[in-house]
Every structure is written in structure tokens, then in C-alpha cells.
C-alpha positions as CSV (number, residue, x, y, z in Angstrom):
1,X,-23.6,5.4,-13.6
2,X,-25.8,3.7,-16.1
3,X,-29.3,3.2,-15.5
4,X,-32.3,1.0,-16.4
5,X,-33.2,3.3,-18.9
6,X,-29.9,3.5,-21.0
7,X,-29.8,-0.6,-21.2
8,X,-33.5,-0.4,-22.6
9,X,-32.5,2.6,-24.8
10,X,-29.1,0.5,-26.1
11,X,-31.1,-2.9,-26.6
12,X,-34.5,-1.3,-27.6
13,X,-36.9,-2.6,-25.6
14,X,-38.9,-0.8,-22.5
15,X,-37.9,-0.4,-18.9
16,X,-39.8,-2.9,-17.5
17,X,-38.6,-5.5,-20.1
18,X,-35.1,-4.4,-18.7
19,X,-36.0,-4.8,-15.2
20,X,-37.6,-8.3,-15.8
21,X,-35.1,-9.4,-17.4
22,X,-31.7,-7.9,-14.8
23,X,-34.4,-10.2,-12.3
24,X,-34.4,-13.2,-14.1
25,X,-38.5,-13.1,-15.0
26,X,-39.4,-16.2,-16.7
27,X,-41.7,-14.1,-18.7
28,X,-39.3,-12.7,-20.7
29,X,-37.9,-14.6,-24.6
30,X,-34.6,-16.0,-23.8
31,X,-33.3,-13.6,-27.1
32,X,-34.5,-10.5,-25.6
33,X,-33.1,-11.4,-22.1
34,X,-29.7,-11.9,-23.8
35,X,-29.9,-8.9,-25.8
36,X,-30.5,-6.6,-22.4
37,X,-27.9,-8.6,-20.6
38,X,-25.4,-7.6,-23.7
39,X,-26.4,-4.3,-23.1
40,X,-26.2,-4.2,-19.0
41,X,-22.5,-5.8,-19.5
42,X,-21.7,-2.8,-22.6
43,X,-22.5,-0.1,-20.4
44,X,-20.9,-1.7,-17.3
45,X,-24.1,-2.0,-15.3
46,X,-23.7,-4.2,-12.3
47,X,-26.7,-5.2,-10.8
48,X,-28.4,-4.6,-7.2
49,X,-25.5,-5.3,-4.8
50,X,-27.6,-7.0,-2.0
51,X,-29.3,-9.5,-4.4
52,X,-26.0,-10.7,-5.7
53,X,-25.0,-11.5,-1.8
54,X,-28.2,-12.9,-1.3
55,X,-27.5,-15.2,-4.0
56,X,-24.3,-15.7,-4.3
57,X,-22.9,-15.3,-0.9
58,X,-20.3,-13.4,-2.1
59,X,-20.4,-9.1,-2.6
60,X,-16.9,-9.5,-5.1
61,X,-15.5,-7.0,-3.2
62,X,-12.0,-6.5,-1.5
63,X,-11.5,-4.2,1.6
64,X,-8.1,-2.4,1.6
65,X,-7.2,-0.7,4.6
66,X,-4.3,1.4,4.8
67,X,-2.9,4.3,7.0
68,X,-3.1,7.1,5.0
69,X,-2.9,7.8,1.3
70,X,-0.5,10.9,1.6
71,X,1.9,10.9,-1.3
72,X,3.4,7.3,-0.4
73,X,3.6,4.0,-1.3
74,X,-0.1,3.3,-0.1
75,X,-1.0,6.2,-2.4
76,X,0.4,3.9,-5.3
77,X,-0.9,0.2,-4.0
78,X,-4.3,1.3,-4.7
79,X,-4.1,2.6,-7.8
80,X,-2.5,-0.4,-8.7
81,X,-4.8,-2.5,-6.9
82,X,-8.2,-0.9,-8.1
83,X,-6.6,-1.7,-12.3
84,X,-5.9,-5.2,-11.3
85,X,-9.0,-6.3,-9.0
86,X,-11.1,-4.7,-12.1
87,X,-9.5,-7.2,-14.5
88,X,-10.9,-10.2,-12.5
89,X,-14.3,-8.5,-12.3
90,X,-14.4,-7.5,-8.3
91,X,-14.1,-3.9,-6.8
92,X,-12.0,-2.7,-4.1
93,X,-12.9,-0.5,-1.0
94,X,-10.4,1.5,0.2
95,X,-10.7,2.5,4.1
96,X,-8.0,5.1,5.6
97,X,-7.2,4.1,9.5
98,X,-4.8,6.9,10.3
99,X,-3.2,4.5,12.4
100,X,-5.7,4.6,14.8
101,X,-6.5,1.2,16.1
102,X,-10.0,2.1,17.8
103,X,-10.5,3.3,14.1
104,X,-9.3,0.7,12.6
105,X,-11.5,-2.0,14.6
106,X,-14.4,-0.4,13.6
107,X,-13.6,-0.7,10.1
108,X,-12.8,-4.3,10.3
109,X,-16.1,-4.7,12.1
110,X,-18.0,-3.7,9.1
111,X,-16.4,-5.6,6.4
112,X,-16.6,-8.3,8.5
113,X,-20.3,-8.1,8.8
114,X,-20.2,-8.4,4.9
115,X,-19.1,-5.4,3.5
116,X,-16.1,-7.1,1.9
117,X,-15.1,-10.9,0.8
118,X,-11.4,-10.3,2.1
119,X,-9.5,-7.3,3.8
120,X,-6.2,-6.6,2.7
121,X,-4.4,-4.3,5.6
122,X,-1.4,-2.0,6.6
123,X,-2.3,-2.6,10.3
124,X,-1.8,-1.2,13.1
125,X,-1.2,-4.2,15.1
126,X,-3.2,-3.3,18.2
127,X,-6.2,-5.7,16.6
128,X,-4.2,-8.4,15.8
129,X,-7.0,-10.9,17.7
130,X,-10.1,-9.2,15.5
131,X,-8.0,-10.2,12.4
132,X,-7.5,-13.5,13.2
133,X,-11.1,-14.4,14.2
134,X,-12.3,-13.1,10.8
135,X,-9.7,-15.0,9.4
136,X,-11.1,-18.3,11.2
137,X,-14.8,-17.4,10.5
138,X,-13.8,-17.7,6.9
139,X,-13.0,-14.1,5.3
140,X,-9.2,-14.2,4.3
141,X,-6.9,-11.8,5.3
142,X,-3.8,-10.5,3.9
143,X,-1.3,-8.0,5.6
144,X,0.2,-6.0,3.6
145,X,3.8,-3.8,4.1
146,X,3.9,-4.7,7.8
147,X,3.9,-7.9,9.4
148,X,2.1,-7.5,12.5
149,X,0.9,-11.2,12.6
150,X,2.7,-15.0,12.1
151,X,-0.3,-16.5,12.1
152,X,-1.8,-14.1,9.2
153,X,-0.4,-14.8,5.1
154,X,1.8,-11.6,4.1
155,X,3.1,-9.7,1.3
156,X,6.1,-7.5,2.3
157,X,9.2,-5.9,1.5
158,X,12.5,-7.1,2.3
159,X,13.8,-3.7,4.4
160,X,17.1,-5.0,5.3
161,X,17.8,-5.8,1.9
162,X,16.4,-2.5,1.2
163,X,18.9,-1.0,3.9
164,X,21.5,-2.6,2.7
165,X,21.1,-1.9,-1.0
166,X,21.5,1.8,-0.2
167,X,23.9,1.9,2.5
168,X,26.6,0.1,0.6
169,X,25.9,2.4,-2.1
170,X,26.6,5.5,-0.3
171,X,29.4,3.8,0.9
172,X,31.4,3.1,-2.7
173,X,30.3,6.8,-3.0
174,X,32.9,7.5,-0.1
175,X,30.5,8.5,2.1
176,X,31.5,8.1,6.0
177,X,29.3,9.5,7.8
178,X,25.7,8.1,6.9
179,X,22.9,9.2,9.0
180,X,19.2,7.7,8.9
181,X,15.7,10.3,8.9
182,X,13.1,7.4,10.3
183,X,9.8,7.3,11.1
184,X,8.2,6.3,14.3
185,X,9.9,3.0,15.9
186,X,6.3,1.9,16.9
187,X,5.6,0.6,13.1
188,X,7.1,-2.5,12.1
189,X,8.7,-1.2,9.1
190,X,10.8,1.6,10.7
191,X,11.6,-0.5,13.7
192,X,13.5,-3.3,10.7
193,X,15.2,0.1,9.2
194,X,17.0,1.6,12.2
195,X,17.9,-2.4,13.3
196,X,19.4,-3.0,9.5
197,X,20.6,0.6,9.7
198,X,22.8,-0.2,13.4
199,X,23.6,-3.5,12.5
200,X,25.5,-2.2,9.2
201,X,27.3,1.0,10.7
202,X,28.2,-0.8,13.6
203,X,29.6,-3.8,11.3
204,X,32.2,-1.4,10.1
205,X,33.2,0.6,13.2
206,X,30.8,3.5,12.1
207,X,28.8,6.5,14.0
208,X,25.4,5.8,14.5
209,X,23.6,8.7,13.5
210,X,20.1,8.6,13.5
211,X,16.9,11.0,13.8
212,X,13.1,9.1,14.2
213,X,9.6,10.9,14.5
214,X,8.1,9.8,18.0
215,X,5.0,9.2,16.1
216,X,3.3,9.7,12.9
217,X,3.8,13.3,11.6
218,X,1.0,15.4,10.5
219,X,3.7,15.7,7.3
220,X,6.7,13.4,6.3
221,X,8.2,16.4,4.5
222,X,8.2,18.8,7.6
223,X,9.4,16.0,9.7
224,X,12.2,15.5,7.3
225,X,13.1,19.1,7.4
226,X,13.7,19.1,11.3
227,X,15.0,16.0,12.1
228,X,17.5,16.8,9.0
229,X,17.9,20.6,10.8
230,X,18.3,18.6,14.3
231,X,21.0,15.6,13.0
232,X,23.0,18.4,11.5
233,X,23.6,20.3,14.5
234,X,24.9,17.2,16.2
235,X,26.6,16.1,13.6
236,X,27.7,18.9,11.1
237,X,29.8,16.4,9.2
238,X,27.4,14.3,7.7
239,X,27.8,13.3,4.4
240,X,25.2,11.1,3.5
241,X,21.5,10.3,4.8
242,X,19.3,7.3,4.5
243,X,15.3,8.7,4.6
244,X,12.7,6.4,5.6
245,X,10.6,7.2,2.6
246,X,10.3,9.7,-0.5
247,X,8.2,12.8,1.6
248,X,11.1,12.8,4.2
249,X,13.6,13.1,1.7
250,X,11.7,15.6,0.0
251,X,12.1,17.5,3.3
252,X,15.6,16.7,3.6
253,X,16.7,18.3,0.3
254,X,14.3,21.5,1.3
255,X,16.5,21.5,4.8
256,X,20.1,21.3,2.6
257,X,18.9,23.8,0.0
258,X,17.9,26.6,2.2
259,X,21.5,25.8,4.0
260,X,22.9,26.1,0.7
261,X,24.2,22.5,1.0
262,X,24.9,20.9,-2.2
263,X,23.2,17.8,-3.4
264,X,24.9,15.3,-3.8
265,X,27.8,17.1,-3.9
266,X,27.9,17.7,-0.1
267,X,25.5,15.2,1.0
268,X,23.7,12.2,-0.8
269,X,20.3,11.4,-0.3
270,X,18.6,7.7,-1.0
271,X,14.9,7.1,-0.1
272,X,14.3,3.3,1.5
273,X,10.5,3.4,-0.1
274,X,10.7,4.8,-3.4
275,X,7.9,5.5,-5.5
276,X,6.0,7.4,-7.9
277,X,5.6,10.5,-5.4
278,X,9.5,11.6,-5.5
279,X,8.1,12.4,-9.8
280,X,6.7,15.2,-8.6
281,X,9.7,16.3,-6.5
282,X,12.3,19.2,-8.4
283,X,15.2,17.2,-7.7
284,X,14.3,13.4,-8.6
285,X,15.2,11.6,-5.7
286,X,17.5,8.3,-5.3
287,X,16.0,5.3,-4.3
288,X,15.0,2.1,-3.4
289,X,12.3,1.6,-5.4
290,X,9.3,-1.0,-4.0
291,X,8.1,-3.4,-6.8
292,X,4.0,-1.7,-5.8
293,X,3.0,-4.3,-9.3
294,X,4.4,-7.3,-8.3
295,X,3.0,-7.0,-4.4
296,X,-0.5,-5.7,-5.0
297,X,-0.7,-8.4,-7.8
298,X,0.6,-11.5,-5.0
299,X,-1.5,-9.7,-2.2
300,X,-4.8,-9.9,-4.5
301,X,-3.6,-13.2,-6.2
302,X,-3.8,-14.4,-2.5
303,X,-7.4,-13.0,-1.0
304,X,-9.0,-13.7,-4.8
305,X,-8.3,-17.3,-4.9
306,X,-9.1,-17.7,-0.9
307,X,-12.3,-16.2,-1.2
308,X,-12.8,-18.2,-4.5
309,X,-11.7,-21.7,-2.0
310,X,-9.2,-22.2,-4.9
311,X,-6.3,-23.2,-2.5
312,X,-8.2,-24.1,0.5
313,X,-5.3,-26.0,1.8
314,X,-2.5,-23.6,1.0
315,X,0.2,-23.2,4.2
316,X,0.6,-19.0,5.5
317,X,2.2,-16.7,3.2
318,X,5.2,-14.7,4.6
319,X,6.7,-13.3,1.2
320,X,8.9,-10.6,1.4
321,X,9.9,-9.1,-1.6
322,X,13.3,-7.0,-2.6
323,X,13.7,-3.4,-4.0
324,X,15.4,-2.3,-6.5
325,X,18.2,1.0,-6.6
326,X,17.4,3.6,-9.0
327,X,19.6,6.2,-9.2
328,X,18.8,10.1,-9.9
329,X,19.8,13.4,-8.7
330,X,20.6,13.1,-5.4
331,X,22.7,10.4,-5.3
């Protein structure tokens, strides 16, 4: 991080000339002042935060709260978010619930006592009432991947579309017998999955075959592995399975390989949240693939030009957003 001294080194001047000038001293030439300012801006200095609040009224910062960041799609929104917040000069704060609401509270408490301009959030849902007061006081707030709230702007994904996408695919593939490794029904997301998932097998006289984690696993990948083990002893004749995301399919192919079942010969595998985790995966999983660009840009499009009172009239946001199939090595 640069420091007083390394602007007065750059625009050759003394400390105190530098701090003068960062203060706005009237005892300081208008060329020199621009010169150290030049400097401060070179070296990426940014300037006490709590003076620029006092000023301004604004801290140009985003809070992004999210469950986890555990090889998932979260894992990739930030990255993506942090590149595109920096290009319109504000910072992002990333804050990890774990799905835990009391957590979670907590956490909105803070930015909303001026930690952050706007809170973008994967929530929980259990602090829906919190989010909408802050909403009303004048903070915007965006949800993000779930849509907990109708009276709160959201960017989202399209999961039936999602579903649907992959399921018809395994079924031109011949597959039969197509069984879904979910995640806990108590997050929006996974509840739209398994209800796109019945609604399809049941629209053309199929088994339902599914397999959900009660709650939020300590690891995708191991819950993938047993509820795969579990589904397969139930139903040996399997011959294609839906994950919920990329670490439970990761888990899934670890089940089928140590059963020496062949993918895809035996069974096909599609991921329903694809993203740049299943890279680092031996065999590169099929998916589809959530567009992380195109909603971290709309989510901070959204809370940027609230904060800035650009479209202070502007009706709730629901956008949902469709996925794309890629196709690899395991479908």
C-alpha cells in the first residue's frame, strides 16, 4: 500500500507538502497540489476513508455477501465482481454467511451502519424484513442467485431452463433412467431444480429418482459421493444423473470410478451450475454453464446507479438469466 512518503518521493516535494495538499490546504500552489494529486492517483493512493464519508456521504463501496466461497459459482462472482466494481472506481467487501441467518443479520447490521453504499446478497431468507428496511432507508439492495424476496430487485438464473437444457440432452443421448444429486430443498435454487426435475420426468411417464442433502454439506464432493453410492443401490440401473452443481459432480464421477463405472459410457453426468471449478476437475465435466459476466455486471450495473440516484424511479428488477450447455467428458 502506498504511503505519504512515496507520493512526495514520485512528485518531489516533502511529506507535509503531500499531506497539505491530499487535505485540501489552501496554502499550498494550485501546480504543486496537482502534481501530488497526479502522483496519489499513479500510485493508486486513496485517501482517508472516513473523510471521504464525511464529505461525500458515500464510502464507494459494495457489500457482497454470499454463503460460502468453496469452489462454486460464488467463488467466481467475486472475482468477477471485484474486476468490474474496480473499473468504475468503487471497492467491494466480500462477507461469507455460511448460511447462517443470525450470521448473516449481523453482517447486514454493519454495512448498514455505513460500511457499504449497497449490499448485494445470496441470502438466506430468514432476514428478509432487515433487507427491506435498508432498502427503504435508502441503501439498495440486490439479491443475487436466489430470490428470497418480491419486493427486493434480482439478478438470477433461469433453473428450469437450466433443468431443462440438460435433461432433454441426456434424453437424445438415450438415457432412461435420469436421476438428480440436489442440494438442500431449504434454498431456493434446489427447491426450483427438483420441481423442474419432477415436472419433466413425470411429463414423460418417467421414474423419479432423486437424492438431496438435508442441509448444507461440510463438502459438495463427499455429498456427491454418497448420495451417488445411496441412488445406486436403489436404483442400479441408472443411466444418467443431473448434479445440482460442479463439486457434486465431481463426487459423482469419484463414486462411478472407484465402481469402475464408465463415464459416459455407462452413465452421463451434466452439472446444473457450471463454472470455472469443474477446470480443475480430471475429467472436465458437462454442463450448464451460468453466464457469472453477464450477472455480476447487471447485479452491479443495478446497486451502482441506485446508490449514484441515476434511476431513482426505476420499477423492481426480477431478471432471470439462461445457461448455456457445454459439452465435455462426461456427457
Amino acid at each position: 500500500m502506498p504511503t505519504l512518503k512515496d507520493i512526495a518521493k514520485l512528485a518531489h516535494v516533502d511529506i507535509s507538502t503531500v499531506s497539505r495538499a491530499l487535505n485540501d490546504s489552501p496554502y499550498v500552489h494550485p501546480n504543486t497540489k496537482e502534481k501530488i494529486l497526479e502522483a496519489a492517483n499513479t500510485l493508486k493512493y486513496h485517501l482517508n476513508g472516513t473523510k471521504e464519508v464525511l464529505k461525500t456521504g458515500k464510502t464507494h463501496a459494495v457489500g457482497i455477501i454470499i454463503p460460502n466461497a468453496k469452489l462454486n459459482i460464488f467463488m467466481d462472482f467475486i472475482q468477477q465482481a471485484e474486476i468490474q466494481a474496480d473499473a468504475v472506481n468503487y471497492d467491494v467487501i466480500i462477507c461469507l454467511s455460511n448460511d447462517d441467518s443470525k450470521r448473516e443479520k449481523r453482517l447486514l447490521q454493519k454495512m448498514r451502519a455505513g460500511l457499504a453504499d449497497g449490499i448485494i446478497i445470496a441470502s438466506t431468507g430468514e432476514n428478509n424484513s432487515l433487507l427491506e428496511d435498508i432498502s427503504a432507508s435508502g441503501k439498495p439492495v440486490v439479491q443475487i442467485f436466489r430470490e428470497v424476496d418480491q419486493n427486493l430487485d434480482s439478478i438470477s438464473i433461469d433453473y428450469q431452463q437450466s433443468v431443462e437444457t440438460a435433461f432433454h440432452i441426456l434424453r437424445k443421448k438415450g438415457c432412461c433412467q435420469i436421476g438428480l444429486i440436489n442440494g438442500p430443498t431449504s434454498d431456493t435454487p434446489y427447491q426450483d431444480k427438483l420441481l423442474a426435475y419432477r415436472q419433466l420426468v413425470e411429463s414423460q411417464s418417467l421414474p423419479v429418482i432423486v437424492q438431496n442433502t438435508q442441509s448444507y454439506p461440510a463438502s459438495f464432493v463427499q455429498a456427491g459421493y454418497e448420495l451417488t453410492k445411496t441412488m445406486l443401490s436403489v436404483t442400479p440401473n441408472v443411466d444418467g444423473i443431473l448434479t445440482a452443481n460442479d463439486s457434486e459432480a465431481l463426487g459423482v464421477a469419484r463414486y462411478l470410478d472407484h465402481q469402475s463405472i464408465n463415464i459416459p459410457n455407462d452413465i452421463k453426468v451434466i452439472s446444473l451450475a457450471g463454472s470455472t471449478v469443474s477446470d480443475l476437475f480430471p475429467a472436465r465435466v458437462s454442463a450448464t454453464v451460468f453466464p457469472i459476466d453477464e450477472i455480476s455486471l447487471h447485479a452491479l450495473s443495478l446497486i451502482i446507479s441506485k446508490v449514484e440516484k441515476l434511476d431513482r424511479d426505476s420499477p423492481l428488477q426480477h431478471l432471470q438469466i439462461n445457461t448455456r450447455y457445454v459439452s465435455q467428458m462426461t456427457c
